[in-house]
N, C-alpha and C positions, 0 to 999 in steps of 0.2 A: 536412507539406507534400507530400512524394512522394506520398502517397495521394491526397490531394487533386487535384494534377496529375496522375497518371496516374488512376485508376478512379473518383475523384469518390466523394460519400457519398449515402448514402440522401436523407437531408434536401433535398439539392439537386432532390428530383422531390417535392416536396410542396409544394400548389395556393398556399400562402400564402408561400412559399420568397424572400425577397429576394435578386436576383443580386448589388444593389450594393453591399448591408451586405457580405455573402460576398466580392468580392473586395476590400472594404476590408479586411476581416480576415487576408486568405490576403497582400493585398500589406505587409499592419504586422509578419507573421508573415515571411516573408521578409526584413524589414528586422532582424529581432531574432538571424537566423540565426545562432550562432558557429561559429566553426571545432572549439573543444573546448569539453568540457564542465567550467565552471569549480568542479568539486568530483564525488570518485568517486562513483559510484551502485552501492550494492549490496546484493546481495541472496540471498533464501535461502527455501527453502521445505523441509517435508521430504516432500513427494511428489515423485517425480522427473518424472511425467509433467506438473507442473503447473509445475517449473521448466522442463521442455523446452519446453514452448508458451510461458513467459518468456523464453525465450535464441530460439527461432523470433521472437519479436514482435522482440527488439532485431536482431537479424539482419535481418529486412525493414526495421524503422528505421535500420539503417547505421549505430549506434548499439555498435559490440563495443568499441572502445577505451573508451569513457565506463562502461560498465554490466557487471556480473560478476553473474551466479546460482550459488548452491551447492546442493545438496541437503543441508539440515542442519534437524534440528531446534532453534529456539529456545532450548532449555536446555541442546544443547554449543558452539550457533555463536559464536566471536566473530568479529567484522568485524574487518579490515584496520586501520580508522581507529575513533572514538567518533563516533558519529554525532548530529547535533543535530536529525535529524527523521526520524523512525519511521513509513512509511505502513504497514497490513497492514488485511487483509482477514482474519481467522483464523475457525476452525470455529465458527458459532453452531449447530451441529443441523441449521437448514433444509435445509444443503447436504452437510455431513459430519457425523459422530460424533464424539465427544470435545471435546466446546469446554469443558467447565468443565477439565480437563485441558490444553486450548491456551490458553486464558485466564488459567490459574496461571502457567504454562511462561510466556508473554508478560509476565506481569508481574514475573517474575524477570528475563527478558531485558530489559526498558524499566529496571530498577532495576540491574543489573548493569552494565548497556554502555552507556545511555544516559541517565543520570542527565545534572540541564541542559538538555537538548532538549525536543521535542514530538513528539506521538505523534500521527496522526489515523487513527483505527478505525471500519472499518465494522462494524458487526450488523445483523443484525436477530432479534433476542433480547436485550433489554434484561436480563431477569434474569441470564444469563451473564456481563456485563459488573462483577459484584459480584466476582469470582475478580480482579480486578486490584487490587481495594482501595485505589481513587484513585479522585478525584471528578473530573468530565469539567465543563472550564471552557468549553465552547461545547459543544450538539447541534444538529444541521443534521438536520429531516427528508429522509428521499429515497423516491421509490418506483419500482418496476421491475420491470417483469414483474410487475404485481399485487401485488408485495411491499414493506409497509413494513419500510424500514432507518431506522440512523441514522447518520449521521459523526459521531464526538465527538472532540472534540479532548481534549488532556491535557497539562498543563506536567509534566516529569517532575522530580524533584526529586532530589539529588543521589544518588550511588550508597551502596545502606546492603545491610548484611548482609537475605540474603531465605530463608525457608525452602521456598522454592516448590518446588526441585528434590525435596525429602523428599514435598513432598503430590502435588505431579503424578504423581508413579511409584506414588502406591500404591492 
């Protein structure tokens, strides 16, 4: 909402742009607004310059009491609390190296810490998504920037001994 009120978005200068749907949206989004945020947000990446543009975005969101970043990799992080829904975005190749190595790693960490919850994962490198060794119970295409992705989701199932830490390292 601050964005919106102060610098406005792209979309708002495009020929087919509806004014009134937009501020019915922005005045139902104001009505939803809480004081806190009713459960922690957290989070971890192990590139530090890619958690610092996450702790820059929640800073400009005025969002620092609700949301914490770590720099941690996936196979030492534990969180705070057990979490019941796992968003990440992790390496498929397009954009970094090492995704069948973040994809093992991840799927230790979803079996480890997050047994119970859901998981929704973007790719775009479907054959990557075998390193998790769980079957994806919705896929949503997306595309961007000329790239096909996909969001899958995943019910995780409870926590069981994983030997992922052994194959990602080697």
């Amino acid at each position: 909402l601050q964005r919106a009120e102060s610098e406005g978005f792209a979309c708002e200068r495009w020929k087919d742009f509806d004014g009134d749907a937009w501020d019915e949206v922005i005045r139902e989004a104001r009505e939803r607004v809480r004081d806190t945020c009713p459960s922690k947000i957290m989070g971890a990446d192990a590139h530090a310059g890619a958690a610092g543009l996450a702790r820059d975005g929640i800073a400009n969101a005025g969002v620092e009491d609700d949301v914490t970043i770590q720099v941690a990799d996936c196979l030492a992080w534990t969180p705070e609390s057990k979490p019941s829904l796992v968003i990440s975005n992790p390496p498929w190749d397009g954009r970094l190296e090492g995704a069948d190595a973040a994809w093992t790693a991840l799927r230790s960490f979803l079996k480890r810490e997050a047994g119970g919850g859901v998981a929704h994962l973007l790719t775009g490198n479907m054959p990557v998504t075998r390193n998790l060794m769980m079957r994806a119970s919705k896929k949503k295409k997306l595309s961007t920037g000329g790239v096909d992705l996909r969001c899958l989701t995943y019910e995780i199932r409870g926590s069981e001994v994983d030997v992922a830490p052994q194959i990602a390292k080697k």
